[in-house]
One Martini backbone bead per residue (centre of mass of N, CA, C, O) as a GRO file, in nm:
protein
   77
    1UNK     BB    1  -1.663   0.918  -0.716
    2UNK     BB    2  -1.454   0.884  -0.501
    3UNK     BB    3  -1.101   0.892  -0.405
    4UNK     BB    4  -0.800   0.730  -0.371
    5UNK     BB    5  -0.450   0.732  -0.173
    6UNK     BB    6  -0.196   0.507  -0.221
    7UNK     BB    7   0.096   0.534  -0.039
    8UNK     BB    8   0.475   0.435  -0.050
    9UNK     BB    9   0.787   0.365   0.097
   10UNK     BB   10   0.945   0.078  -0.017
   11UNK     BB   11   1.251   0.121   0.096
   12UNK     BB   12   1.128   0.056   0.396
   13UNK     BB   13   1.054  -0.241   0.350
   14UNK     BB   14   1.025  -0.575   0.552
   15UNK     BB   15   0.793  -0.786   0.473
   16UNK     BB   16   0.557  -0.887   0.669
   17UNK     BB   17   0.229  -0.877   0.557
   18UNK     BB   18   0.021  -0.710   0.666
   19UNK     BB   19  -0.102  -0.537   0.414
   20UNK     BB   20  -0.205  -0.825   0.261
   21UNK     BB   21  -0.371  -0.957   0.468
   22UNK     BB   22  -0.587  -0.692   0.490
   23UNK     BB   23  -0.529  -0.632   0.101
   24UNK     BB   24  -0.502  -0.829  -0.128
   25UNK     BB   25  -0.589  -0.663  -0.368
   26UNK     BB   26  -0.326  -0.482  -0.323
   27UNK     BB   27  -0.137  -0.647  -0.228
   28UNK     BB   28   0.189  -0.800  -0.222
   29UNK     BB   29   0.478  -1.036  -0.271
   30UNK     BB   30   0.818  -1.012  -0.343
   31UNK     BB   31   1.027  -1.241  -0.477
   32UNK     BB   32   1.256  -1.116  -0.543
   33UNK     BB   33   1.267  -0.919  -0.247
   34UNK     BB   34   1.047  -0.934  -0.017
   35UNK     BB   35   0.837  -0.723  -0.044
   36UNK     BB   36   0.608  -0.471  -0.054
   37UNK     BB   37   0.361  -0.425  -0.318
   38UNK     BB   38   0.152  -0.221  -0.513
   39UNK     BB   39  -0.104  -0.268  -0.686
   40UNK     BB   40  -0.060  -0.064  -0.943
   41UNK     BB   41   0.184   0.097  -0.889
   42UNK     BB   42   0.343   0.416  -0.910
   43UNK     BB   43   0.730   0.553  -0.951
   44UNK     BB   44   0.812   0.842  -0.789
   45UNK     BB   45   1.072   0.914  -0.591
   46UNK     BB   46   1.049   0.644  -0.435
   47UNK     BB   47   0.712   0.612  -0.476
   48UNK     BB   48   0.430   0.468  -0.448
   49UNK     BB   49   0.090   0.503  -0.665
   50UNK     BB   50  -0.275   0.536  -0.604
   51UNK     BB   51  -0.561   0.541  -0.744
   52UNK     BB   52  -0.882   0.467  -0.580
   53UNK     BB   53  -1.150   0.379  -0.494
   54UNK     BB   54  -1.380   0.406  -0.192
   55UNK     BB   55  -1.392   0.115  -0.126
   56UNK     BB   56  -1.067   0.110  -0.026
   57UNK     BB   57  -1.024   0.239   0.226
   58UNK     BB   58  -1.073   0.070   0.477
   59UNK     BB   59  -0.866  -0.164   0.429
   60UNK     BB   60  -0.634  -0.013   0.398
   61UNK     BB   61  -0.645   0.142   0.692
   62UNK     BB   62  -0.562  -0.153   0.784
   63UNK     BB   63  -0.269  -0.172   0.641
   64UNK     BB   64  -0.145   0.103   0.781
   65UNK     BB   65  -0.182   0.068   1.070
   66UNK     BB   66  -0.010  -0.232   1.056
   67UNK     BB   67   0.229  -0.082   0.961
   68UNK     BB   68   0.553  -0.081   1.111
   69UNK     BB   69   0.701   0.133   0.948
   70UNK     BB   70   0.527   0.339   0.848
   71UNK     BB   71   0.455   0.370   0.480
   72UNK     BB   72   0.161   0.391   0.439
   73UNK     BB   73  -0.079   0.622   0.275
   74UNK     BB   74  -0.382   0.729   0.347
   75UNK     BB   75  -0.639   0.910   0.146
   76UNK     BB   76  -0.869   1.153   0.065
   77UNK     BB   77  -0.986   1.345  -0.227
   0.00000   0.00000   0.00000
């Protein structure tokens, strides 16, 4: 199977919702801070990121293109 990548560059997160509502088995609103969270993302050099299968690239590609920030990047891999 297809793998896909999909990262984030949280600290320019605005914490709007698009990316939650598109995707929501993918995003959360942390309450911590108000921002949108990647779950299950990985954070290396202040980027957040994950592999999963392709079943998810067209739910984040709507959450990638909803997002006013442009902080989401999906790749297929």
């Amino acid at each position: 199977m297809n793998k896909v990548r999909i990262s984030q560059y949280r600290d320019k997160c605005i914490g709007c919702n698009a990316c939650v509502e598109a995707a929501e088995d993918r995003w959360r609103v942390s309450r911590r801070d108000g921002k949108c969270t990647l779950v299950g993302g990985i954070e290396k050099k202040g980027i957040y990121s994950i592999l999963v299968d392709n079943h998810e690239y067209e739910v984040n590609m709507i959450a990638a293109k909803n997002c006013p920030v442009k902080i989401i990047k999906v790749e297929k891999l």
